[in-house]
N, C-alpha and C positions, 0 to 999 in steps of 0.2 A: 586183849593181851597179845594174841598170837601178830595181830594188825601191827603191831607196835613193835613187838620182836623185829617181825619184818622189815618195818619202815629203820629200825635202828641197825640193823645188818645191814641195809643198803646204802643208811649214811656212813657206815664203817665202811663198806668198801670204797665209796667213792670217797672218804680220806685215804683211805690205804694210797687208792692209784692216783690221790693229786701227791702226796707224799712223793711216789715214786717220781713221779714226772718230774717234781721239784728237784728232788735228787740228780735223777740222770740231767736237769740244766743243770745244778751246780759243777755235777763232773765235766761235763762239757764245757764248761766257761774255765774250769780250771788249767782243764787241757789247753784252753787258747790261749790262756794267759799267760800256763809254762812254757808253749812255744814258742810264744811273742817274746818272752823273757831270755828265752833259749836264743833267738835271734840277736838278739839284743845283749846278748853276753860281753863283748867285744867294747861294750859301752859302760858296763859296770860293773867291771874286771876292777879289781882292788889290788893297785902297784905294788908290789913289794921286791925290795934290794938283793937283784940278783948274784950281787958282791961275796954276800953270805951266804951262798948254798954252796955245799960240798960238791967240788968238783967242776965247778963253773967257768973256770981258766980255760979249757979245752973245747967250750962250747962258742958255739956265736949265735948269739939271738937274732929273730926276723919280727919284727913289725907286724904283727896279724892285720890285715888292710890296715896297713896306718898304722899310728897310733891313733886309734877309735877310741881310747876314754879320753882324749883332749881333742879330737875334732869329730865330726861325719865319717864314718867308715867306706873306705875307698875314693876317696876326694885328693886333693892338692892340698889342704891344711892338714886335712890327717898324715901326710908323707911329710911335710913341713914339719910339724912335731915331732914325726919320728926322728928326724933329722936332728931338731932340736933335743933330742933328750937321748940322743947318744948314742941309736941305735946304726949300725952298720949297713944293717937289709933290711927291707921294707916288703911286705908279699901284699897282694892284690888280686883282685879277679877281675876277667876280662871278658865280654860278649860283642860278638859283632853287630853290628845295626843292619836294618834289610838294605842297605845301602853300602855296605861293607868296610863300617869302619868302625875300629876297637875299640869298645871304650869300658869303663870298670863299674862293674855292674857285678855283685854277688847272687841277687836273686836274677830269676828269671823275668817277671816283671818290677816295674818301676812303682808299684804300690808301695811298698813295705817304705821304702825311702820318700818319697813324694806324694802320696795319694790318688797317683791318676795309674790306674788300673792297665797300661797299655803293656802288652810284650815287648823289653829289648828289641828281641830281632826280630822283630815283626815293623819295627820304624825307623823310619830316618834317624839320620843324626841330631836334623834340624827340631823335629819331632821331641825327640828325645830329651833334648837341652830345653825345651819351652819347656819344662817341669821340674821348676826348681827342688831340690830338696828341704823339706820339712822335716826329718826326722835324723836326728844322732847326736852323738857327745856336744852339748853347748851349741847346738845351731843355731840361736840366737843371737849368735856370734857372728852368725857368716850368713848372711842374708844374699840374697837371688845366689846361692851356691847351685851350679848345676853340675852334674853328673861328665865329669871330664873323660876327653880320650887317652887312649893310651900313649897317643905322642907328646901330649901336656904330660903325661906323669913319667913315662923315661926321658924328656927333655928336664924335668925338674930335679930327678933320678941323678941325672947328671953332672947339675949345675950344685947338688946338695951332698955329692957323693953318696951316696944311697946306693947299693946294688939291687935290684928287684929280683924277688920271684915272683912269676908271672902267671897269675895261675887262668888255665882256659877254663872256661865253662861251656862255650859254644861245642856243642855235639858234631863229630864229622858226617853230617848229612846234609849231599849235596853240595857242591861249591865253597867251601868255606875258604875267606884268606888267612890262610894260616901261615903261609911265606909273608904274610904284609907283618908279622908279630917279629920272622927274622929278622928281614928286613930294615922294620923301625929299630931293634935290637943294633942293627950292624948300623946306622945310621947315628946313633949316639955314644956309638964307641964301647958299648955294653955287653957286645956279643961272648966274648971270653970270659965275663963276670959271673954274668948275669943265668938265671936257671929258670927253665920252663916246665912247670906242673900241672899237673892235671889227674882226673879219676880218671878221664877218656884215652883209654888207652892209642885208639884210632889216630885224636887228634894228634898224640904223642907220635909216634908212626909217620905221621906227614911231618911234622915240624923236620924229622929226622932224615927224610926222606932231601928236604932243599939244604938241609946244614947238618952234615957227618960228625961237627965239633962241639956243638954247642951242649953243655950242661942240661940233662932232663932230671925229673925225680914224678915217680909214679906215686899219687898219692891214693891210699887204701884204707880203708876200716877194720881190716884183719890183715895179720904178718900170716902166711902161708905160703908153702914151696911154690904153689905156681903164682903169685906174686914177684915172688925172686924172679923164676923163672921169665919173668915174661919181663921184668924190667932189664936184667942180664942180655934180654936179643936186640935192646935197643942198643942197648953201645953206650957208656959213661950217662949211664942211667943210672940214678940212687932211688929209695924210698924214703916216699912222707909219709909216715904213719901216724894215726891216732893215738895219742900216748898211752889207755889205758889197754888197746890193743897189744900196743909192744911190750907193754909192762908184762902183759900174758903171754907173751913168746918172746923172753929173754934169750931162751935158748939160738933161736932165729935171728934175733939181733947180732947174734956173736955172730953167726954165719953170715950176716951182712957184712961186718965190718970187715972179715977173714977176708972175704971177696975183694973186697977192696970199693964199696960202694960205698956212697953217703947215703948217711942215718940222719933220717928228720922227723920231730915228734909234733904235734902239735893236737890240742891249741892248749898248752901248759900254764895256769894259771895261780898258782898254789906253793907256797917255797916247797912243803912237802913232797908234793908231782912233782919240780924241777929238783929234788935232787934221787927221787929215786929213776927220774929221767937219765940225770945226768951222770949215773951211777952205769946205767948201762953203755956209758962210752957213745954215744951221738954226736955228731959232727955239728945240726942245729936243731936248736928250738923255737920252736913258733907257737906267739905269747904276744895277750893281750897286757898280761900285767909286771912283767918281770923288769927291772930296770939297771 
């Protein structure tokens, strides 16, 4: 009897710990899943008529890379639709190649979009383009789509009246061209439109450093004084904020706008979000789904 107690406690624990083990993979695939999902947001984002939210007259929408629920996010068909469906601005993200040239790239590697595992800026340009993208809004649509530069997309910017903002992702370490974003900027006639963003504050700093005029907006995860503060030393610097940040420091926002800085919320996706967005007086919104 006692033999058998035993042997049946020990079958008990080792379900106990396959149990767990079971468990902690399911949490773990589900984490991957929401993150995958989380990524992927921008893709199936569900449009709604930004006509009808209180307050929306005073706002201007931006394009979250693209319109990313009808094309590949950060491509030349997703700015094409932005275009097409009436959008004004268009925002994007940008990483330089080890080769130093800009092109829109949200993640850090080219996996998540294409499946080949290489770094950005760890490759050529030529590199870079051999890996078509495989992943986004209908990309069965858009076969050998590769991963375009930043002169394709403010050359396109142009020709579709689009204004971009621009957003860096390249970190200021070491050499970066980051007068070649003015530059191409001043080269399609966009310079005075057009706004360059970023979390890096650095790279901000250098942009500001070859061009005194040009429109920045420091983009943040929390509104707090030294947020202000530090976008105010740049010079016709505003903030992008995350909406549900701002929404928590209303108070802050008013001090924004007192300043005289632009207010930018983003990624608003919700009529709800956009209008208690657009209740606290923002200049723009950046949205996958608003129309």
């Amino acid at each position: 009897m006692i033999q058998r107690l035993k042997a049946l406690s020990k079958i008990k624990k080792i379900i106990i710990a396959a149990t767990a083990l079971l468990l902690c993979a399911a949490i773990i695939c589900g984490i991957c899943v929401w993150q995958q999902h989380s990524r992927y947001a921008c893709q199936y984002a569900k449009p709604f008529s930004f006509s009808e939210v209180a307050g929306h007259e005073k706002v201007k929408l931006i394009a979250h890379r693209g319109a990313a629920v009808e094309a590949p996010e950060n491509t030349l068909p997703a700015l094409e639709k932005a275009a097409e469906k009436g959008y004004g601005y268009a925002e994007f993200d940008v990483r330089a190649t080890s080769d130093g040239v800009w092109v829109l790239s949200h993640d850090d590697s080219l996996n998540r979009m294409t499946g080949f595992r290489g770094k950005v800026e760890s490759l050529p340009l030529a590199e870079v383009q051999a890996h078509p993208l495989t992943k986004g809004a209908n990309i069965k649509e858009y076969p050998d789509l590769v991963t375009p530069t930043l002169e394709e997309a403010l050359a396109l910017c142009k020709a579709k009246k689009l204004i971009p903002f621009v957003e860096i992702k390249t970190k200021p370490e070491g050499a970066v061209p980051y007068k070649t974003i003015v530059d191409l900027l001043g080269k399609y006639g966009l310079l005075e439109q057009a706004r360059i963003i970023s979390f890096e504050y650095g790279a901000l700093e250098q942009v500001r450093a070859y061009n005194a005029d040009i429109r920045l907006q420091l983009l943040t995860k929390e509104l707090t004084e030294q947020v202000i503060t530090q976008a105010d030393k740049l010079g016709g610097c505003g903030i992008d904020c995350e909406y549900k940040a701002l929404l928590k420091g209303a108070d802050f926002a008013q001090g924004i706008k007192s300043a005289g800085m632009e207010l930018n919320a983003w990624t608003v996706d919700t009529p709800q979000a956009a209008a208690e967005v657009c209740a606290l007086g923002v200049d723009y919104m950046t949205t996958n789904a608003a129309r």
